[in-house]
C-alpha positions in Angstrom: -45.6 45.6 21.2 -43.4 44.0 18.8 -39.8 43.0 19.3 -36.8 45.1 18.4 -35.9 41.8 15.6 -39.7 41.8 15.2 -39.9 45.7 14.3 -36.7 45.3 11.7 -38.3 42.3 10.0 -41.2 44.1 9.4 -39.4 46.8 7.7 -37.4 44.8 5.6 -40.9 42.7 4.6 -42.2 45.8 3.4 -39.4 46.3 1.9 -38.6 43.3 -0.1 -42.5 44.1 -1.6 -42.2 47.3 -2.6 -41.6 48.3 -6.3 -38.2 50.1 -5.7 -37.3 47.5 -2.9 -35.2 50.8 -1.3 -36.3 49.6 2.0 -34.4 46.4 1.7 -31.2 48.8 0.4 -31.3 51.5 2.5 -33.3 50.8 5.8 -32.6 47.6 7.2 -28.4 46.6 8.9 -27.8 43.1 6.6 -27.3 41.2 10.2 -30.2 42.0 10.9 -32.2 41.0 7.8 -30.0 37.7 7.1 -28.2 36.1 9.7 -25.5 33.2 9.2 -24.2 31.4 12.0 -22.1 28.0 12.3 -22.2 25.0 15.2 -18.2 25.1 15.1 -15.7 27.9 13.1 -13.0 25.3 12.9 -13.1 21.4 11.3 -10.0 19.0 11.2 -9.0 19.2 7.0 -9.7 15.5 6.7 -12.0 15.6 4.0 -14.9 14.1 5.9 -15.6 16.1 8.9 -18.7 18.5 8.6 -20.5 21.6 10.2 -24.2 22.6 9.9 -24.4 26.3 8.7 -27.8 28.7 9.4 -29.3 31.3 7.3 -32.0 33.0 9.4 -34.6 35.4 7.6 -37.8 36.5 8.7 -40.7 34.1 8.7 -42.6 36.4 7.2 -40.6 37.3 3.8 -42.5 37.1 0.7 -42.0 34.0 -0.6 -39.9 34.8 -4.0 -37.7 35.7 -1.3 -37.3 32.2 0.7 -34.2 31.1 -1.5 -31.1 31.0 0.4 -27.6 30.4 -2.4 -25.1 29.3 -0.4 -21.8 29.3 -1.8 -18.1 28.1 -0.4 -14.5 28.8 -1.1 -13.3 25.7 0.1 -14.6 22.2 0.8 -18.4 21.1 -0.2 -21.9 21.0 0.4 -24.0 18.2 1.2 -27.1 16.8 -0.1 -26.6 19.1 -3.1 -28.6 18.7 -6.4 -26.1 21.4 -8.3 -23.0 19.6 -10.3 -21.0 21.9 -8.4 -21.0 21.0 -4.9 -19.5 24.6 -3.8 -23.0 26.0 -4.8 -26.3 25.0 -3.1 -29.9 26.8 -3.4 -31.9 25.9 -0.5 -35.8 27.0 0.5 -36.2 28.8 4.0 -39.0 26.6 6.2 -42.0 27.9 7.7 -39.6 29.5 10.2 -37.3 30.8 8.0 -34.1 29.4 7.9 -32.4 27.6 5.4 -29.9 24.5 7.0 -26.9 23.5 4.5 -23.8 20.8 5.5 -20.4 21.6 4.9 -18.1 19.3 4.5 -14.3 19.9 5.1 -11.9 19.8 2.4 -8.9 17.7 2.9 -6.8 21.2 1.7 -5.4 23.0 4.5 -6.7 26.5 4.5 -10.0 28.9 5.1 -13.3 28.0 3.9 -15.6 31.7 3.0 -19.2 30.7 3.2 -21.7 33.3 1.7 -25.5 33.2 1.6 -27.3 35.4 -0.7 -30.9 36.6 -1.2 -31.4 37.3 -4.9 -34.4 38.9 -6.2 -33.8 38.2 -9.8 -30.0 38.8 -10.5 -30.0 41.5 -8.1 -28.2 40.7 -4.9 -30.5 42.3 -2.2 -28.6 41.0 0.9 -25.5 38.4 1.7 -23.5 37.4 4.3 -20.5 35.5 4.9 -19.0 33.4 7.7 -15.2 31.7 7.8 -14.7 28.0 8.9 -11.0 26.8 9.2 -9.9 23.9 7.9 -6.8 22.9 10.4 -3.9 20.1 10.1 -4.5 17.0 11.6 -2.3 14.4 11.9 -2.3 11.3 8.9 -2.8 8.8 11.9 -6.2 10.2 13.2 -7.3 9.9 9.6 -5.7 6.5 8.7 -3.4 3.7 9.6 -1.6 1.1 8.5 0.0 -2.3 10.1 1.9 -5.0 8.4 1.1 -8.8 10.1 4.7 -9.3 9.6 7.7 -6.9 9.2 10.0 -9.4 7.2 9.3 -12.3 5.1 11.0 -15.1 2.6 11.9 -13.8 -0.9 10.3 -16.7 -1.6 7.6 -15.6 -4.5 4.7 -16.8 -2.4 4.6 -16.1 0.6 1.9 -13.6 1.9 2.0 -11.0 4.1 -1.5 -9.6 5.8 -1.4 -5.9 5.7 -4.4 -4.0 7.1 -5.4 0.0 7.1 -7.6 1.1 9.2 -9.7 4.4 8.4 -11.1 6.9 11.3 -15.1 5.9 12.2 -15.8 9.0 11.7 -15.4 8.4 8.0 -18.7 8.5 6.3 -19.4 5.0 4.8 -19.5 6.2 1.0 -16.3 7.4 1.3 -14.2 4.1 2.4 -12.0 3.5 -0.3 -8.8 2.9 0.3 -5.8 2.7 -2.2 -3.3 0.2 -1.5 0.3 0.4 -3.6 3.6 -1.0 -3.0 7.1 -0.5 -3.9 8.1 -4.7 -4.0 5.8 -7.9 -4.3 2.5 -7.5 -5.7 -0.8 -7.7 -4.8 -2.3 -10.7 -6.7 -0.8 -11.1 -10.0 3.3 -10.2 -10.2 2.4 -7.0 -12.2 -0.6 -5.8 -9.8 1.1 -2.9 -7.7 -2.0 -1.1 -6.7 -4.9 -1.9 -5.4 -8.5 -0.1 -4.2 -10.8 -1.8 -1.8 -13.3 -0.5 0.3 -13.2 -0.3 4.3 -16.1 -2.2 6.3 -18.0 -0.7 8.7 -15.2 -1.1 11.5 -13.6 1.0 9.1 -10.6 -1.7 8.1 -9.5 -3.1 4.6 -6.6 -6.0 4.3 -4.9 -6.9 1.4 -2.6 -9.8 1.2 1.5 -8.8 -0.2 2.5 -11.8 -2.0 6.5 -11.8 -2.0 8.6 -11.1 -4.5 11.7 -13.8 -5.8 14.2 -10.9 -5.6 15.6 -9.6 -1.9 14.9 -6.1 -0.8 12.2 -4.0 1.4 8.9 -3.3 0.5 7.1 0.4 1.4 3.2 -0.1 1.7 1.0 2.8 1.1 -2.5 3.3 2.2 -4.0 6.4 1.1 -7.0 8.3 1.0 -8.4 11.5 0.7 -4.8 13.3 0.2 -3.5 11.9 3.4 -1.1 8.4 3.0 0.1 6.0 5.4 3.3 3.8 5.5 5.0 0.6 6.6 7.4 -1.6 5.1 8.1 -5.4 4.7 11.9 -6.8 4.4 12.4 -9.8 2.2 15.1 -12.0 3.1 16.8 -14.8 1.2 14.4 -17.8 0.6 16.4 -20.8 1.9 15.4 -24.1 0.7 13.7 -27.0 2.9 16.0 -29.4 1.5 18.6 -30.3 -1.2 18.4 -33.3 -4.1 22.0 -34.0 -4.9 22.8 -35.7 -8.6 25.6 -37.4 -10.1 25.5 -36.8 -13.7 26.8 -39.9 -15.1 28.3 -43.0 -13.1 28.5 -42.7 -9.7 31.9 -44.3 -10.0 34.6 -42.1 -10.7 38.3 -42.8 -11.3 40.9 -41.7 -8.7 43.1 -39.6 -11.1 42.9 -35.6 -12.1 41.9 -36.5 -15.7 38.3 -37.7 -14.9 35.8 -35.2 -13.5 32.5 -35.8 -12.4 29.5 -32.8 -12.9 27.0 -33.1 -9.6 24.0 -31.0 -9.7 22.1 -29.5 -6.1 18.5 -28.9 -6.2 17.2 -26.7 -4.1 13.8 -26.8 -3.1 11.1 -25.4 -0.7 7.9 -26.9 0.1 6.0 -23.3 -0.4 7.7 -21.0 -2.9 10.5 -21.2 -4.6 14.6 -20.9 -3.5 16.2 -17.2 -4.0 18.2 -17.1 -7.1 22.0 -16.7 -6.2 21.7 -18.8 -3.0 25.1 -20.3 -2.1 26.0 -23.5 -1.2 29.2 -25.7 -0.1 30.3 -28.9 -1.7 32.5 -31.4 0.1 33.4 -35.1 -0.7 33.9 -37.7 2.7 35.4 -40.9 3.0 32.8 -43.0 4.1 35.3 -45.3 5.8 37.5 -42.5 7.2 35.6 -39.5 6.9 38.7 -37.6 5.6 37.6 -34.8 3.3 39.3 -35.2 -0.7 38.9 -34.1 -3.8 38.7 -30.6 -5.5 35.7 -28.5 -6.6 35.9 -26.1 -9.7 33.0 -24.0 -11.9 30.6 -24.2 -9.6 27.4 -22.1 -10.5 25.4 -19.5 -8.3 21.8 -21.0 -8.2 19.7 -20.3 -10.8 15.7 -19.6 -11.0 14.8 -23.2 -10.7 17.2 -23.7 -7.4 19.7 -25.6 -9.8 23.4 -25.5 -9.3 26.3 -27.6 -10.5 29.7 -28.0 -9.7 32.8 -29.7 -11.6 34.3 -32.4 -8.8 37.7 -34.3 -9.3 39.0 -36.6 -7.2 42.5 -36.2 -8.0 45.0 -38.7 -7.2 43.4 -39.5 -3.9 44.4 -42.6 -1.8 40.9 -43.0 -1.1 39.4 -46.2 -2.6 35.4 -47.5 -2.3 32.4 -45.4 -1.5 32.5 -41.7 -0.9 29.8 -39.1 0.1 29.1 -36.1 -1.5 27.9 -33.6 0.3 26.1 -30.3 -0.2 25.1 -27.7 2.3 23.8 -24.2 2.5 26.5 -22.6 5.0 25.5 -21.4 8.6 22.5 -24.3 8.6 21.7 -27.2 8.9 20.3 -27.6 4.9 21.6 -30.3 3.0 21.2 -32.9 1.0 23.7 -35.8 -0.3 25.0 -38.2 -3.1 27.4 -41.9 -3.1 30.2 -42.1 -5.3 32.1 -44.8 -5.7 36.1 -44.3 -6.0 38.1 -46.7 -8.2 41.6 -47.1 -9.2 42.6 -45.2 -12.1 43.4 -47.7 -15.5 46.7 -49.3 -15.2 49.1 -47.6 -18.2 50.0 -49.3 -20.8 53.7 -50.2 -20.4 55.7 -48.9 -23.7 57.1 -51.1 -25.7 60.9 -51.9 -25.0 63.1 -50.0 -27.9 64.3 -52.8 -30.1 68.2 -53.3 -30.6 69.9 -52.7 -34.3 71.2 -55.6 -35.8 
């Protein structure tokens, strides 16, 4: 004696062969002719998470019959041949069910599967089963660290910044799109940047700094979802300072002769910070004492150059002098010898003659 499933397949067989197919219309409950089940009725909406879905018929269904179109409201299908991946047409095996893959959408919402025997256009049974596509948070998906939260303004200095993508994440899928809101990746203009994740899931792109100061905001994102971290520049000190007289070192003692000096600033990776202050003094080398005056001095400029106007007025100060140049707060400087001389003696006027 036949089963109670057995019995209804046999109806709906007969069915499905007969000229008016009314069995398949009017006899048989759908469930019972096609049935659709799911392993899970939920999925994370991460874009990369799947569920296998089952359309059962009978074994015995005539075989212009055995096509199963599945079709989906949200996300895709798997191992599909159709340029539309919400569409798939699969054959029912010897025991008659047809397996597709879905694979969840990285859109927050309900998926509607529906599987469909067609004879011809005609529709002769379907049915349909919901999977939810739930939030999940950004950091079960993808993540993002920065080697270093601040760094010199320097224009070369590079930061390691790595994302990291879920395992779960099928290999094919692995690309990961880098941008940034400061520095550059590469050349000064490249902003952006795609690489793919290895199979520990992690890409790493270096942040080469930029010459200006400010804070950087790092994106990694993929499939909809985008992770964050930032980088501070600070102000790119220099290593050291080259101090220049610009023409003779020795300079009168008087406020009619000025002297320009020039600081360079320098680092021995990168390049100073444009704008960088420093302080200029001028020491007695004998006594130490501090003299002199300093006028139109310049902020430093892209090269790390800056001058400054020095007179020594009518300073008591006779013989060599040091001038030197530091960068407040540190101990960055750099120095110069002048040599201070006694102004020219005037020229006496001539006494006024007496009238005759």
């Amino acid at each position: 004696m036949k089963s109670p499933m057995g019995q209804v397949f046999g109806v709906v067989v007969l069915g499905l062969v007969s000229v008016s197919c009314a069995g398949l219309d009017t006899v048989a409950n759908p469930d019972d002719v096609l049935v659709l089940t799911a392993e899970v009725t939920a999925l994370p909406a991460d874009g990369f998470s799947t569920v296998t879905i089952t359309a059962q018929i009978s074994p015995q269904a005539d075989q212009n019959l055995r096509d199963i179109i599945f079709t989906t409201t949200l996300g895709r299908f798997l191992a599909t041949l159709a340029e539309n991946p919400t569409i798939t047409v699969v054959t029912v095996e010897s025991d008659g069910r047809a397996v597709v893959t879905l694979q969840a959408s990285p859109q927050i919402g309900t998926a509607t599967v529906k599987a469909e025997i067609r004879d011809g256009q005609a529709v002769k049974v379907a049915r349909t089963i919901e999977i939810r596509f739930e939030p999940v948070p950004v950091s079960d998906i993808i993540e993002i660290r920065a080697a270093s939260r601040r760094a010199p303004a320097d224009g070369a200095a590079v930061t390691n910044i790595v994302a990291r993508l879920s395992r779960a994440v099928p290999l094919e899928q692995r690309n990961i799109a880098f941008s940034t809101t400061l520095g550059s990746f590469g050349s000064p203009s490249d902003q952006q940047m795609t690489l793919t994740a290895g199979t520990d899931g992690a890409a790493a792109v270096g942040l080469i700094s930029p010459r200006e100061v400010g804070v950087a905001v790092i994106s990694a994102s993929f499939n909809g979802r985008q992770a964050r971290t930032s980088v501070e520049f600070d102000p790119a000190l220099p290593d050291g300072i080259a101090v220049t007289v610009l023409g003779s070192f020795q300079i009168q003692a008087s406020f009619n002769n000025k002297r320009l000096i020039q600081a360079e600033l320098f680092r021995i990776v990168g390049e100073v910070t444009p704008g960088t202050v420093v302080r200029f003094r001028a020491f007695d080398d004998s006594t130490g004492s501090l003299f002199g005056f300093w006028s139109s001095i310049t902020p430093s400029d892209e090269f790390g150059r800056i001058l400054a106007e020095f007179t020594p007025g009518n300073t008591s100060e006779r013989g060599e002098a040091t001038i030197r140049v530091r960068v407040p707060d540190t101990d960055i400087s750099g120095r110069a010898q002048i040599e201070i001389v006694d102004p020219p003696t005037p020229t006496p006027l001539p006494a006024p003659q007496k009238e005759h």
